[in-house]
C-alpha positions in Angstrom: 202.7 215.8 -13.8 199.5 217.2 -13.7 198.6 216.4 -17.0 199.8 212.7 -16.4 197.0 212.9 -13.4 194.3 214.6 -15.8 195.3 211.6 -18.5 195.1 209.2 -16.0 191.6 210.8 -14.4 190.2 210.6 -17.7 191.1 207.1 -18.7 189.5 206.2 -15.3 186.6 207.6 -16.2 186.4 206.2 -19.9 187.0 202.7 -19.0 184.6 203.2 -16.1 181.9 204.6 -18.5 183.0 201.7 -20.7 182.6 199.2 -17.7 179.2 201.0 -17.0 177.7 200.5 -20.7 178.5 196.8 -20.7 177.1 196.3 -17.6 173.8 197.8 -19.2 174.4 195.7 -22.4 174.6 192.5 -20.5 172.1 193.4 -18.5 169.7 194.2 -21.3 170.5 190.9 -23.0 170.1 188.9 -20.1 166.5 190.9 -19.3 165.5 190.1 -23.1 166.3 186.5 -23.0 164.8 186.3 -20.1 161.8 188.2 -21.7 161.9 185.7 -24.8 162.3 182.4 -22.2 159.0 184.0 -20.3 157.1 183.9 -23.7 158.4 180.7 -24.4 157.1 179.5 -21.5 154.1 180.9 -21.7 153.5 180.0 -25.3 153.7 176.3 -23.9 151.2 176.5 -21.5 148.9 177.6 -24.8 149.2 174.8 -26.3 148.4 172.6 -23.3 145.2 174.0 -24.3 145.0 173.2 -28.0 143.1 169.6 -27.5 141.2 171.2 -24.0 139.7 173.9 -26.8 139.0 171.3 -29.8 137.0 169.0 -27.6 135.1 172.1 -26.0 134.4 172.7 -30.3 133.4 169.2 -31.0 131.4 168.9 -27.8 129.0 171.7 -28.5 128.8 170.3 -32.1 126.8 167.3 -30.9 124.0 170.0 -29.5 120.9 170.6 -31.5 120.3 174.3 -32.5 117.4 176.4 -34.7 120.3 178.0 -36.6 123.5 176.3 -37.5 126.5 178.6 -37.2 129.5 177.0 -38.9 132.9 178.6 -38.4 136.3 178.0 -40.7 139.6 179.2 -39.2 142.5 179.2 -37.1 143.9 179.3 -33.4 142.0 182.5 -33.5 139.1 180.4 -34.0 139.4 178.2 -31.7 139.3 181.1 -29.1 143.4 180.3 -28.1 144.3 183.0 -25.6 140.8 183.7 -24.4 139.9 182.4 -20.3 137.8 179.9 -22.1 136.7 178.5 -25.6 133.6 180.4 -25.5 135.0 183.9 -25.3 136.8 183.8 -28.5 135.7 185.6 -31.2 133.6 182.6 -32.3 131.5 182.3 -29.1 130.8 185.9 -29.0 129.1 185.8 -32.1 127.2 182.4 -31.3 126.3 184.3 -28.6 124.8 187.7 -30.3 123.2 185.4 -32.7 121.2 183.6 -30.2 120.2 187.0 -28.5 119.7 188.5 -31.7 117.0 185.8 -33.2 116.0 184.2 -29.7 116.6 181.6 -31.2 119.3 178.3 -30.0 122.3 178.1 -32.0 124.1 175.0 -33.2 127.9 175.8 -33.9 130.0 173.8 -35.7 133.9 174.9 -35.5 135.8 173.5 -38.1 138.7 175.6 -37.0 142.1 173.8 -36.6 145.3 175.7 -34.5 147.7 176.6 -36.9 145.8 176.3 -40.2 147.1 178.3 -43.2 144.5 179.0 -46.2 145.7 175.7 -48.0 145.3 173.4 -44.9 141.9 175.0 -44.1 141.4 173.8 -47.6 142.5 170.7 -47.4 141.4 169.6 -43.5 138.2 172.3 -42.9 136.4 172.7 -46.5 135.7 168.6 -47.2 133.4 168.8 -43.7 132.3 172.1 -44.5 130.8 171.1 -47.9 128.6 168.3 -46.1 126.7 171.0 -44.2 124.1 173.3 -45.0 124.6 176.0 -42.5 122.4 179.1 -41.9 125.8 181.7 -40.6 128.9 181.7 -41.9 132.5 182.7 -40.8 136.0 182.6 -42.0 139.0 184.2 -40.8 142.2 182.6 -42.5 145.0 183.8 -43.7 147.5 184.7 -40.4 149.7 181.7 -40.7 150.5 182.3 -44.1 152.0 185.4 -43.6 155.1 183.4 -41.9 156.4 181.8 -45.0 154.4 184.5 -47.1 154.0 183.2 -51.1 151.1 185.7 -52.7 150.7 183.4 -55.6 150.3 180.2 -53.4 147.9 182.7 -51.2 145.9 183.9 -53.4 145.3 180.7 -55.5 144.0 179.4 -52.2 141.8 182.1 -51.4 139.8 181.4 -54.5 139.6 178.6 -54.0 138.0 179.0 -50.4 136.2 181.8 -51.3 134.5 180.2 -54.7 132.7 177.1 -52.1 131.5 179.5 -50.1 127.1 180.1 -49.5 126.7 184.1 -50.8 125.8 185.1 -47.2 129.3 183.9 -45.9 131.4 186.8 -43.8 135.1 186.4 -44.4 137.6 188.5 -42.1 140.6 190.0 -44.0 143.9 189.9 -41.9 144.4 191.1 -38.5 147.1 194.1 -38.3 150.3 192.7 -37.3 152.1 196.3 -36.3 155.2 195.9 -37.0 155.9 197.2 -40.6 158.1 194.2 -42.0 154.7 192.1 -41.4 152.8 194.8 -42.4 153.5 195.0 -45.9 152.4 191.1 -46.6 149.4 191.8 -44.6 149.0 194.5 -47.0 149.3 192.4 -50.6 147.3 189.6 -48.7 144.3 191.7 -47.3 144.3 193.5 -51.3 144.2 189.9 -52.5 141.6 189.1 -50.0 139.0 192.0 -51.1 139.4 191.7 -54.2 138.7 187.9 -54.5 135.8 188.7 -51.6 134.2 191.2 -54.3 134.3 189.2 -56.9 132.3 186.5 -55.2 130.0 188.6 -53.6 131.2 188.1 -50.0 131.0 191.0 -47.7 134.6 191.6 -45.8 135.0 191.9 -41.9 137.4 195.1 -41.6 139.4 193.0 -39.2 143.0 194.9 -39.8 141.5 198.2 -39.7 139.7 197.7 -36.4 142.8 195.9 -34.5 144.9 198.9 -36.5 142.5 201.4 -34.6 143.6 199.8 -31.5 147.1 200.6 -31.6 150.7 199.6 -30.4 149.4 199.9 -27.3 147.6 196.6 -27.7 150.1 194.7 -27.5 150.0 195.1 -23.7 146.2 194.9 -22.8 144.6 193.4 -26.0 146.8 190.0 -26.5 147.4 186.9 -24.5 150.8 185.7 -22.7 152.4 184.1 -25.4 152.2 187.8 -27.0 150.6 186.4 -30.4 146.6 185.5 -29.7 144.5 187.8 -28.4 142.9 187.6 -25.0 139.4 188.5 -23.9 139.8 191.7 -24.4 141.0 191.5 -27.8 138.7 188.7 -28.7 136.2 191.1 -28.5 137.5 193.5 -30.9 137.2 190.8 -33.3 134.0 190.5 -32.4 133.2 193.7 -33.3 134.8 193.2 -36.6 132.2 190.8 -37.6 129.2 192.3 -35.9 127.9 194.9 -38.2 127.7 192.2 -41.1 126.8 189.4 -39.0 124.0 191.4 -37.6 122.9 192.8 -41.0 122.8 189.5 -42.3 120.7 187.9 -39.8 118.1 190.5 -39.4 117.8 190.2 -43.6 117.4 186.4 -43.7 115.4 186.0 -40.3 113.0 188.7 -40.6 111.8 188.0 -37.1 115.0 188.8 -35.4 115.3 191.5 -32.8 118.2 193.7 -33.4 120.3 194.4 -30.1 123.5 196.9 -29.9 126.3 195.9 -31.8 128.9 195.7 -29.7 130.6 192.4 -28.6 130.4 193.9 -25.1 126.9 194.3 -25.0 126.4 190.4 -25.6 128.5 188.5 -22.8 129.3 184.8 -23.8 127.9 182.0 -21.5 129.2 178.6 -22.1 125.9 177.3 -22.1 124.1 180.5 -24.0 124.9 179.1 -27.7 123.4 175.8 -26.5 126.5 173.8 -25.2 128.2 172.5 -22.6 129.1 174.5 -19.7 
């Protein structure tokens, strides 16, 4: 009889442990998708600000600058995630450049939200051609790794790369963390350089800075929709660019006076790059 109790206490106990560990289950499935539906959500909202960010762009195009500044990219570009157009990666770097010179800075952001290499060929390169700008930037390259094709990729890349002015500054890709994204970034970034060298172009480290930054990231350095940075992280790629971008401007404008290089130490104003507030 005892035993029968004992088999019975312990089937109890199973079944309750059992009970217990679906409980958990479900209730980590429902926290996830309600995790993923947040996202969702949030990644909406985003894009309520893809036309609010591209008329900020062409806006400040129509102002008249002493340096012309001319940007090719992405959503990255277009400074999606960031409290405001300006505080994007892009702005940041209008902004050091005007401190830098003292002089006013025309920008020109041919960047389009979603852009891979062979739609910034097709969309951004045609109006970039028709300019004669005095700073260049490209970062490219992110939305390709989605439907990732290292022929198609790399074939693009030279063909960017080849129309670009010798004093151009192209990013290679930002680090993605997680290793089955990794190891594309990884061909992509080795196609990047070596194309880059061959044309002359000097490289923003752009994966090895966000790399430094960790996993940790993930949770101070990127926006709600967990895919574009935020203020915080748009200045990291910032920084990326800085040393070259600051190189390169004291070289060919001799005048210039060289301030810290540090995204940080040159706050974005909407009207400091000569634009719209």
């Amino acid at each position: 009889m005892g035993s029968v109790k004992h088999a019975l206490r312990a089937a109890a106990v199973t079944a309750g442990t059992v009970v217990s560990a679906a409980g958990i289950g479900m209730s980590a499935t429902f926290g996830y998708k309600r995790f993923r539906r947040r996202i969702a959500d949030n990644a909406l909202v985003l894009n309520e600000t893809l036309p609010i960010n591209s008329k900020w762009w062409r806006d400040l195009a129509k102002s008249n600058g002493e340096l012309l500044y001319v940007a090719i990219g992405d959503s990255a570009a277009q400074g999606i995630g960031a409290s405001a157009p300006h505080r994007g990666y892009v702005g940041l770097l209008a902004e050091h450049i005007r401190q830098q010179t003292g002089r006013t800075v025309r920008v020109i952001n041919l960047s389009v939200s979603g852009a891979t290499v062979g739609l910034a060929i097709r969309d951004q390169l045609p109006r970039f051609l028709k300019l004669k700008p005095d700073i260049v930037t490209v970062a490219i390259g992110a939305n390709d790794i989605a439907l990732w094709d290292p022929a198609t990729f790399e074939t693009g890349i030279r063909h960017l790369f080849a129309t670009l002015p010798s004093f151009a500054i192209v990013a290679d890709l930002p680090c993605f963390h997680f290793p089955h994204n990794e190891r594309k970034v990884a061909v992509a970034n080795r196609i990047v350089r070596q194309v880059a060298a061959e044309q002359r172009l000097a490289v923003a480290p752009l994966h090895e800075i966000t790399k430094r930054q960790g996993l940790r990231s993930v949770a101070t350095q990127v926006a709600n929709d967990m895919f574009h940075p935020n203020d915080r992280g748009y200045r990291v790629w910032a920084d990326a660019f800085l040393p070259d971008v600051s190189e390169d401007v004291a070289r060919r404008f001799p005048h210039a006076a060289i301030v810290p290089e540090s995204a940080q130490a040159a706050p974005a104003a909407a009207g400091g790059v000569g634009g719209p507030g």
